[in-house]
C-alpha positions as CSV (number, residue, x, y, z in Angstrom):
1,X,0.0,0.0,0.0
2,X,3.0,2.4,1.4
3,X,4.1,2.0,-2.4
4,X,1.1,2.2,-4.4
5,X,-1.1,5.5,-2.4
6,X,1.9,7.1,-0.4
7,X,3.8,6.4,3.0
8,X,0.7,8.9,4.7
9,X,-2.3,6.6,3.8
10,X,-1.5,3.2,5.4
11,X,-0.6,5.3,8.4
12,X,-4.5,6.9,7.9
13,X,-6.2,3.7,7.3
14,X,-4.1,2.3,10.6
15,X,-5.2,4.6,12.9
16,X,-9.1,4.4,11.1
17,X,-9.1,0.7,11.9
18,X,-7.2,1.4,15.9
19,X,-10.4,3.5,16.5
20,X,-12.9,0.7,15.8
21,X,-11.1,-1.5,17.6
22,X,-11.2,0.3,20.7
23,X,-15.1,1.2,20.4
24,X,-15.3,-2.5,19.9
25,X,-13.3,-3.2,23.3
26,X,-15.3,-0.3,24.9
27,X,-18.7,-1.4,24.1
28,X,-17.8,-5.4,24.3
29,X,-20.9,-7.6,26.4
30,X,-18.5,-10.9,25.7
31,X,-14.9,-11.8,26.5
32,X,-14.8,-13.1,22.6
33,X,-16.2,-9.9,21.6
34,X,-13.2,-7.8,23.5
35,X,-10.8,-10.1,22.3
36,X,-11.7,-9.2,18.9
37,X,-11.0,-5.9,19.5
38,X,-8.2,-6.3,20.3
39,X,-7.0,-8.5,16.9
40,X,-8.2,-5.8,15.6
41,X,-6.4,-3.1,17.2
42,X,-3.5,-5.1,16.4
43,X,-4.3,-5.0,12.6
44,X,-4.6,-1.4,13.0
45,X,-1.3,-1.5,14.6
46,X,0.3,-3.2,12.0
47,X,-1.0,-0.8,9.3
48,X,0.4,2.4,11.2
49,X,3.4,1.0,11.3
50,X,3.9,0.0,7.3
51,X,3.6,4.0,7.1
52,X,5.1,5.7,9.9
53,X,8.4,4.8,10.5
54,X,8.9,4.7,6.5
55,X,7.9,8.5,6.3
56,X,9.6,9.8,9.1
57,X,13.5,7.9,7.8
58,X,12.4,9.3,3.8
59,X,11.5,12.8,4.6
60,X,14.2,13.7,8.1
61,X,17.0,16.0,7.4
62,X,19.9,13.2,6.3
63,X,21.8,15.0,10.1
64,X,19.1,14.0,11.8
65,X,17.9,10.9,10.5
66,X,19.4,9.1,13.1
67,X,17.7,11.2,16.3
68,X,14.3,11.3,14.6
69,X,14.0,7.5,13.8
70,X,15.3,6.5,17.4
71,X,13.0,9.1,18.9
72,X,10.0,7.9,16.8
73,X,10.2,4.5,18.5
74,X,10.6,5.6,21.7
75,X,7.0,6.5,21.4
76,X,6.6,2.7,21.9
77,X,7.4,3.5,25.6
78,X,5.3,6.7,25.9
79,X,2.3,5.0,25.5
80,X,3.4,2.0,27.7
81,X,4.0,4.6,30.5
82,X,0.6,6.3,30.2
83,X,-1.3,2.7,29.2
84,X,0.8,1.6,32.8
85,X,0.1,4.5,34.9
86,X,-3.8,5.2,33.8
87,X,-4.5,1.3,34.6
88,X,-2.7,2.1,38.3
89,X,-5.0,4.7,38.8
90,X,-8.3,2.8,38.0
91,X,-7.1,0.0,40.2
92,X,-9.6,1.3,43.2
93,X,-12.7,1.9,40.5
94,X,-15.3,-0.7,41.6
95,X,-16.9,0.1,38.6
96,X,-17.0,-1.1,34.5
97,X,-14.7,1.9,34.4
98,X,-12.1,0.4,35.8
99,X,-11.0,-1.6,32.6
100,X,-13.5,0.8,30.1
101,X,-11.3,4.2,31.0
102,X,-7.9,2.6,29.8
103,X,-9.6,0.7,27.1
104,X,-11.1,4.5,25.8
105,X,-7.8,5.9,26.3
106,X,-6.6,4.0,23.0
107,X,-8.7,5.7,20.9
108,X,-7.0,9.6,22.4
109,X,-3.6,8.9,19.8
110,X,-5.0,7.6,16.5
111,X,-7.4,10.7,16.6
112,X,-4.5,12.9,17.3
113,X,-2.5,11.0,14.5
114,X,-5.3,11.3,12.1
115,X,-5.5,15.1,12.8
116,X,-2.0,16.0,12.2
117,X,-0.8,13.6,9.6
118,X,-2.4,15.6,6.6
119,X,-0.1,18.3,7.9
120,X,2.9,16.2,7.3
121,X,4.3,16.0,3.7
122,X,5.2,13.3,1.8
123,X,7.8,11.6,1.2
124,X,10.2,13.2,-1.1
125,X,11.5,9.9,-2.4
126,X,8.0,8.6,-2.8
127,X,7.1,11.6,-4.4
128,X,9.9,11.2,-7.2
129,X,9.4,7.7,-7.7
130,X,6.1,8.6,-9.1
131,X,7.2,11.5,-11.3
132,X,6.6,14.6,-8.9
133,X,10.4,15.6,-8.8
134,X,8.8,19.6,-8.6
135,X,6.5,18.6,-5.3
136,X,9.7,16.5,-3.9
137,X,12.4,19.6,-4.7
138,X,10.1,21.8,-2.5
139,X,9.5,19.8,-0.2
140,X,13.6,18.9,0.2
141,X,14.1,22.8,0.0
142,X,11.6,23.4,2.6
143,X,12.2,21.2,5.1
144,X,16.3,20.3,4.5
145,X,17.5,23.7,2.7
146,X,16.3,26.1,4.8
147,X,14.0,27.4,2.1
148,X,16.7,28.5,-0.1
149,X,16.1,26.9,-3.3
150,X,19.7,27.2,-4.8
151,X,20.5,24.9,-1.5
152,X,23.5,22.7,-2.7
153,X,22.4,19.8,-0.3
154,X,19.0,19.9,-1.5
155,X,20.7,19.7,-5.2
156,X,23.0,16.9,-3.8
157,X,19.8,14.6,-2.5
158,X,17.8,15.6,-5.6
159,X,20.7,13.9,-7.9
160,X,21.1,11.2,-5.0
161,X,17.6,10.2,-5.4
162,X,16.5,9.9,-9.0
163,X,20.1,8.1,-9.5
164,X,19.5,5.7,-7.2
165,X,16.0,5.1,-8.2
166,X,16.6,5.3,-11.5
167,X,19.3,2.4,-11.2
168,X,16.2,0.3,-8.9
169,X,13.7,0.8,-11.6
170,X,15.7,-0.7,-14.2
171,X,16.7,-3.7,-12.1
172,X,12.6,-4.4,-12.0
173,X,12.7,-4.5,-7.9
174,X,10.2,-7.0,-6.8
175,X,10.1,-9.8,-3.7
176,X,12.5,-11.6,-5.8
177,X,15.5,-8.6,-6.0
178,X,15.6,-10.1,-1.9
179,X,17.3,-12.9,-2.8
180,X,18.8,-11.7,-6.2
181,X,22.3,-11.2,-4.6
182,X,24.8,-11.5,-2.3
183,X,24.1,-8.1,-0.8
184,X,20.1,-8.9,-0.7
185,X,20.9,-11.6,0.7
186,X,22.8,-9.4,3.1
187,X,20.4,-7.3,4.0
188,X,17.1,-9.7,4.5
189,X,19.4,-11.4,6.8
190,X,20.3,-8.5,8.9
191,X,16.5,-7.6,8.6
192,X,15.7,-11.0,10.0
193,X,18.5,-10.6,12.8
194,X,17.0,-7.4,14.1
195,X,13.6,-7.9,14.0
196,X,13.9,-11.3,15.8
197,X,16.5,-10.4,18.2
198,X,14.4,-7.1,19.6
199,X,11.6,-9.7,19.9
200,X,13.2,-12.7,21.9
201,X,16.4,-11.3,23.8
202,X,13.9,-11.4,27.0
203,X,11.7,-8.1,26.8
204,X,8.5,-10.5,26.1
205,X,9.0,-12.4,29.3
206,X,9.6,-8.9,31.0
207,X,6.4,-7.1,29.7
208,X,4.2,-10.0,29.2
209,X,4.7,-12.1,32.4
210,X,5.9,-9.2,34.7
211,X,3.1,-10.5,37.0
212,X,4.5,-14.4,37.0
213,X,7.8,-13.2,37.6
214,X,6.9,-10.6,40.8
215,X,4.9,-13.7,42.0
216,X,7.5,-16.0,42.2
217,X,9.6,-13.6,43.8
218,X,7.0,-13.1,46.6
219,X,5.1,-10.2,45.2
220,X,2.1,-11.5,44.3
221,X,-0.3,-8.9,44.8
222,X,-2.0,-6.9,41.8
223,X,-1.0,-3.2,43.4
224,X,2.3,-4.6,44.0
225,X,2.7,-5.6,40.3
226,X,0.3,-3.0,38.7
227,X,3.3,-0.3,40.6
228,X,6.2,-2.1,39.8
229,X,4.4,-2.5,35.6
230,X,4.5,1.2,35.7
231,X,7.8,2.1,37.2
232,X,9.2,0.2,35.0
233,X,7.5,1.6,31.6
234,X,8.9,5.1,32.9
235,X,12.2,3.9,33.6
236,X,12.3,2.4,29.7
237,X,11.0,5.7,28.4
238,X,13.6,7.8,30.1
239,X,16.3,5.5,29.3
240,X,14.8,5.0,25.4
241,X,15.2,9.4,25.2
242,X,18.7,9.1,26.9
243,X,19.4,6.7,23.7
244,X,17.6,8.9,21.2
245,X,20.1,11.8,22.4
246,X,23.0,10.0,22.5
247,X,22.4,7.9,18.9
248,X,24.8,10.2,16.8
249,X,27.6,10.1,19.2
250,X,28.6,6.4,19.1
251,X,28.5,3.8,16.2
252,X,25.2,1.3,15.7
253,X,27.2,-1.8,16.3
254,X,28.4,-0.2,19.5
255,X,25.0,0.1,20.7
256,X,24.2,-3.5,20.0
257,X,27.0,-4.8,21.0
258,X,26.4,-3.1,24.3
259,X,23.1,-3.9,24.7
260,X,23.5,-7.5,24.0
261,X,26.5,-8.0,26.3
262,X,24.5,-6.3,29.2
263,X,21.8,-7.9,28.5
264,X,23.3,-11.3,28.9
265,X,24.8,-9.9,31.7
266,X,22.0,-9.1,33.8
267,X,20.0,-12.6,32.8
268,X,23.1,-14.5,34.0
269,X,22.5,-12.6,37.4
270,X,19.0,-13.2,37.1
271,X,18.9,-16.6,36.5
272,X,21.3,-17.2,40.0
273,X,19.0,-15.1,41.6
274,X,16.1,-17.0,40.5
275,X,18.0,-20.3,41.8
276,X,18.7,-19.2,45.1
277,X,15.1,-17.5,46.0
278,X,13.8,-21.0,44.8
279,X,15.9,-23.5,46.1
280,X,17.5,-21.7,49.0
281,X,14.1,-19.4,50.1
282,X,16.4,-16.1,50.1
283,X,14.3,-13.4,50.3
284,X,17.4,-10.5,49.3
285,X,17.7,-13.1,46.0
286,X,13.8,-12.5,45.0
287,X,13.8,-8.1,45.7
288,X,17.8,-8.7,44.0
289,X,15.7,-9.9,40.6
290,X,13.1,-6.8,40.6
291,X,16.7,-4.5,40.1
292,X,17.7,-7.1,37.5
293,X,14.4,-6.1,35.6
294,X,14.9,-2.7,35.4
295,X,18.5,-3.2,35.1
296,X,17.4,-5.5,31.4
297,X,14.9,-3.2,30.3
298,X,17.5,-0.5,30.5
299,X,19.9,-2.5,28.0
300,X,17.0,-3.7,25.7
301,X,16.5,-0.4,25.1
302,X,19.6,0.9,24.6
303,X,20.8,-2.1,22.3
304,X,16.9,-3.2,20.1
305,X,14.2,-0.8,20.7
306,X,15.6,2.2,19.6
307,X,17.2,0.7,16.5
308,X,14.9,-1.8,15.6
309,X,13.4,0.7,13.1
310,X,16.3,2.9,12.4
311,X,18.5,0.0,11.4
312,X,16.7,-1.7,8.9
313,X,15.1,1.2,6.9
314,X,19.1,2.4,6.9
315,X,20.3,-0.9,5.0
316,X,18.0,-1.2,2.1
317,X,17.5,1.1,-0.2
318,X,14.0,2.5,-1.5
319,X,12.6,0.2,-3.9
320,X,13.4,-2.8,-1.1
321,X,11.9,-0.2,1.5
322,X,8.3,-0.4,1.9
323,X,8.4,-4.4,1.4
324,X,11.5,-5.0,3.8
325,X,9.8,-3.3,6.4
326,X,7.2,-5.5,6.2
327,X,8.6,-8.4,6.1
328,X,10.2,-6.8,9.1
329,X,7.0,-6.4,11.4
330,X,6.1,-9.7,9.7
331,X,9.1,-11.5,11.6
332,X,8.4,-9.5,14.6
333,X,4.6,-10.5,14.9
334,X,6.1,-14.1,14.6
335,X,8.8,-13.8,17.1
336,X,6.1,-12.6,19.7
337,X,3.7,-15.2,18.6
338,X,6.1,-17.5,19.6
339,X,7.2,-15.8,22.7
340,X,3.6,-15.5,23.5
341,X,3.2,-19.3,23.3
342,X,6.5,-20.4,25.0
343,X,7.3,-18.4,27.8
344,X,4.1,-19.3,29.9
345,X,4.7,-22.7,29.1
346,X,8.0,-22.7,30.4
347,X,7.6,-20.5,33.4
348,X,5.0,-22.9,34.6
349,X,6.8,-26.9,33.8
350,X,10.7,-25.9,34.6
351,X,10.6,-22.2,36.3
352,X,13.5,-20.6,36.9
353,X,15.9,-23.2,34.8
354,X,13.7,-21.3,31.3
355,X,16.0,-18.4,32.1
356,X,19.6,-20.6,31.2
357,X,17.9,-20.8,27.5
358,X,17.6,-16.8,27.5
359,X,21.4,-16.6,28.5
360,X,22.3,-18.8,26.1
361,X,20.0,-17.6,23.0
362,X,21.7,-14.1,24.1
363,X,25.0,-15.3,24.0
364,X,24.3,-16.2,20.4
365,X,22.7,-12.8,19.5
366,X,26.3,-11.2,20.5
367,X,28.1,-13.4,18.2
368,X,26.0,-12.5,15.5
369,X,26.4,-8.6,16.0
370,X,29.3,-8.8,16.5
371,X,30.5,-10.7,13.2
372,X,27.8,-9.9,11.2
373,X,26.4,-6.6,11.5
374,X,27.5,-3.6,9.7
375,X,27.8,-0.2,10.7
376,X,25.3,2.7,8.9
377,X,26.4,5.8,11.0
378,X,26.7,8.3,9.1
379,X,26.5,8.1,5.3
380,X,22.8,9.1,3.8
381,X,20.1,6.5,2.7
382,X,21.3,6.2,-0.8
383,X,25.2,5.8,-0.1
384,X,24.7,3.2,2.5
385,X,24.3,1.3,-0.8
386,X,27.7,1.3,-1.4
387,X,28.2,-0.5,1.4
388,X,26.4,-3.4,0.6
389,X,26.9,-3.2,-3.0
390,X,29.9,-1.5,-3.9
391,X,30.5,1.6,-5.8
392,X,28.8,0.7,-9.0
393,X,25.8,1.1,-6.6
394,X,26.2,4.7,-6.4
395,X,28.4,6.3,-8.8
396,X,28.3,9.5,-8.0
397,X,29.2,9.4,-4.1
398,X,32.8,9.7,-4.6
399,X,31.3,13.3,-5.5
400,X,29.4,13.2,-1.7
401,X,31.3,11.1,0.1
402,X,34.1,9.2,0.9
403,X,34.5,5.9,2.1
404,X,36.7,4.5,5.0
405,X,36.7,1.1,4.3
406,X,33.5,-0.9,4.7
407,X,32.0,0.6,7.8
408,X,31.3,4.3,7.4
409,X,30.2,7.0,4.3
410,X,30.3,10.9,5.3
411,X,28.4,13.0,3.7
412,X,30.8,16.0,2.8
413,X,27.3,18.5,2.3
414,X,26.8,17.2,5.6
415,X,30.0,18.5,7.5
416,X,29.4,21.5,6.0
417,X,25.9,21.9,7.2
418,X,27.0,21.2,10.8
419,X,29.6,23.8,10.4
420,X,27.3,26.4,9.4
């Protein structure tokens, strides 16, 4: 669809469909009916997201790309915090209300989506690939060159963008161009390593069974877990906008690599910690695994959530865009399928010993950063290319750019810009 009517309109139709879904949950009589709902709030979900993250990496300012992709997902958390600390508040409500006000407050930001999206432009690159090079150059000289329309960096991205479609359209980009080459083969891979990792390196079990996990520790009581759920959504919100701020400042595989390692870590701890509050009864054990929570949630965030948009809209370039990202959220509806089935399962037949396969799994997850991933800092959408695919991918970024080896592009326009 993103292809076809524009990045805006599967974010429209999303939110649409999010709205029903919550007047479905609001004025539910059944459990099946509310569950309904809520597959199709998830549909809605899904739909928002084949838009929205697509937009907002085509149409940022190439020097903040980075900042304004990480900081779109931290909205992830936002709405966890409010969702979290709302449902704390209608704990006492002896009332329908008590589940109807947080189930109405789901409606509050697809109406404020749907208000301010026609507002937004397209995107630029969209724009081009259908022939509207005039409506893309204003908006580029709008929104990237300061409204100057002699802007050389506008001029730069202009000849960026119809070269590299231009090369895309005449290699007929389709579901097969995936697998039509070493470096597609490269990329679908590092898609499917991203979206699976930021969906089974633990944050499932955290968010998902946070009540099964308090209780065998000894807190078993709902206000107990209901205040612990939203300390906890804060604390990954602040520590998701620490991220967002710091994202230029250090390389991508360096924020991977760091999150991986102390995520493993802090599930090493935990699962020793689970051991001894189970087999030994030790009370400091059970409170040591609520610190180990917030301690994990802190290194999820900084090493998947933030980049688990960010890094694979980077590696691909735009004809592969629209369908990599969904075969993205496609992997990551799969990976919490199967979290969703497994976890419970295992928490309930072997406890605390389901925590060694998370250390391990993780263990694996470092490996694979560490000797497969590739670092993006840096370079714009259509020169990462060349990183993946050589120079023939992009002939003209010796004019743009320069290369140090295999891991980073800088954009010369951009230095300057920063200078200015």
């Amino acid at each position: 669809m993103g292809d076809y009517f524009g990045r805006r309109v599967p974010t429209a139709v999303g939110a649409l469909i999010i709205i029903v879904g919550a007047l479905v949950e609001l004025f539910s009589s059944t459990l099946s009916m509310f569950i309904g709902g809520k597959v199709v709030i998830g549909l809605g979900s899904t739909m928002v997201q084949l838009g929205a993250p697509v937009l907002v990496t085509e149409l940022t300012h190439p020097k903040e790309r980075a900042k304004v992709t990480t900081v779109y997902n931290t909205g992830v958390y936002l709405g966890y915090v409010i969702g979290a600390w709302v449902t704390f508040g209608c704990i006492k409500i002896n009332t329908d209300w008590q589940w109807k006000l947080p189930t109405l407050l789901q409606v509050i930001p697809s109406v404020y989506q749907l208000t301010l999206l026609w507002f937004c432009p397209e995107s630029p690159r969209w724009l081009i690939a259908k022939g509207k090079e005039d409506q893309a150059r204003a908006i580029l000289v709008k929104y990237h060159g300061e409204c100057d329309p002699n802007s050389e960096l506008v001029g730069i991205e202009m000849s960026e963008i119809i070269e590299a479609q231009a090369r895309e359209a005449a290699a007929n980009v389709s579901w097969a161009a995936f697998f039509s080459s070493k470096a597609n083969w490269r990329r679908i891979f590092l898609c499917t390593c991203v979206a699976t990792f930021s969906q089974t390196t633990g944050n499932l079990l955290v968010s998902n069974y946070l009540a099964k996990i308090l209780k065998d520790t000894g807190l078993d009581s709902t206000f107990d877990s209901t205040l612990i759920n939203g300390m906890s959504t804060l604390w990954s919100y602040i520590c998701s906008l620490a991220v967002a701020g710091f994202v230029d400042r250090f390389n991508r595989r360096t924020f991977f690599l760091t999150g991986s390692i102390g995520s493993l870590v802090v599930f090493v701890a935990w699962t020793i910690a689970a051991q001894q509050y189970v087999d030994e009864g030790s009370i400091a054990a059970g409170r040591f695994i609520v610190a180990c929570i917030f301690l994990f949630q802190a290194f999820y965030t900084i090493g998947w959530l933030n980049f688990v948009v960010t890094y694979p809209l980077e590696i691909v370039t735009y004809q592969m865009r629209a369908k990599a990202w969904s075969y993205v959220l496609l992997v990551i509806q799969a990976s919490q399928i199967f979290g969703n089935y497994v976890n419970p399962v295992a928490l309930e037949n072997i406890g605390w010993h389901w925590y060694i396969y998370y250390c391990v799994w993780i263990a694996c997850i470092v490996a694979i950063v560490y000797f497969f991933f590739v670092e993006t800092r840096g370079p714009t959408l259509e020169e990462i290319a060349v990183i993946f695919d050589g120079p023939n991918a992009y002939p003209s970024a010796e004019k743009h750019s320069f290369l140090n080896g295999t891991e980073k592009a800088t954009h010369l326009e951009l230095s300057h810009v920063e200078k200015v």
